[in-house]
N, C-alpha and C positions, 0 to 999 in steps of 0.2 A: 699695428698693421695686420690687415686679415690674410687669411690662409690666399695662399696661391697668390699673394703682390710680391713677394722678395724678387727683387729686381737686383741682389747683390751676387751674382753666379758667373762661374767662369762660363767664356762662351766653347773655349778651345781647350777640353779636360787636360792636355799634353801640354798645358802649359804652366800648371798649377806650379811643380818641381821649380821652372825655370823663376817664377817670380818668387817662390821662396827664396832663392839662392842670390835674388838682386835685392832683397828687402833687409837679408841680414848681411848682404854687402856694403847695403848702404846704411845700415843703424852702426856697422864696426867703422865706417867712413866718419860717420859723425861722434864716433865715440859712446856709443851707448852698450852698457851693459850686459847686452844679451846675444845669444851666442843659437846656432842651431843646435838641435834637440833639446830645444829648453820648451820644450811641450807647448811651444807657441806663449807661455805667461810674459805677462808684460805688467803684469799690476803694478807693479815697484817704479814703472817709465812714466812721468807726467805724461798726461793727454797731449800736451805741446809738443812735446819732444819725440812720442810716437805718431803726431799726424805729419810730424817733420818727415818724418822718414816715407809716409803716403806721396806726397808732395813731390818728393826728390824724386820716387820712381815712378811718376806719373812726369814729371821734367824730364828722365830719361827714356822713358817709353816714348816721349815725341820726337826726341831727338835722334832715336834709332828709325824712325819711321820718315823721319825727315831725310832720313841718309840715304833710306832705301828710295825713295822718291827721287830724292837728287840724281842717285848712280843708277837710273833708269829702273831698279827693280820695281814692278808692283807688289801692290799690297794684296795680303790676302781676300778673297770676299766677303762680305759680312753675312756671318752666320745665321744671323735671326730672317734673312731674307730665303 
């Protein structure tokens, strides 16, 4: 990939914290080994078993977003605009 394509960026800096905090919620949900301030290593977690855990909080990021739509909130605007 050349300079300046990474297309893997948070778009909302203030939210980094919060998805750390959902991603090692949901690796201890699934029973996986790893714990915060483990310096983010995952080497020892099969590929499967940590894209599980991507999966999971991309199922509950819609489901929050579906709620907030249901009980009338809107969503925030999209940034890149």
């Amino acid at each position: 990939m050349a300079l300046g394509q990474k297309t893997n960026r948070l778009l909302i800096k203030e939210a980094h914290p919060a998805l750390d905090n959902l991603k090692y919620e949901i690796a201890a949900e699934l029973g996986l080994p790893v714990h915060q301030g483990s310096e983010d290593y995952w080497g020892d977690i099969p590929a499967r078993q940590a894209g599980a855990v991507g999966g999971h909080m991309v199922r509950r990021m819609i489901a929050l977003a579906e709620q907030a739509l249901a009980s009338g909130q809107a969503l925030p605007p999209d940034p890149k605009k």
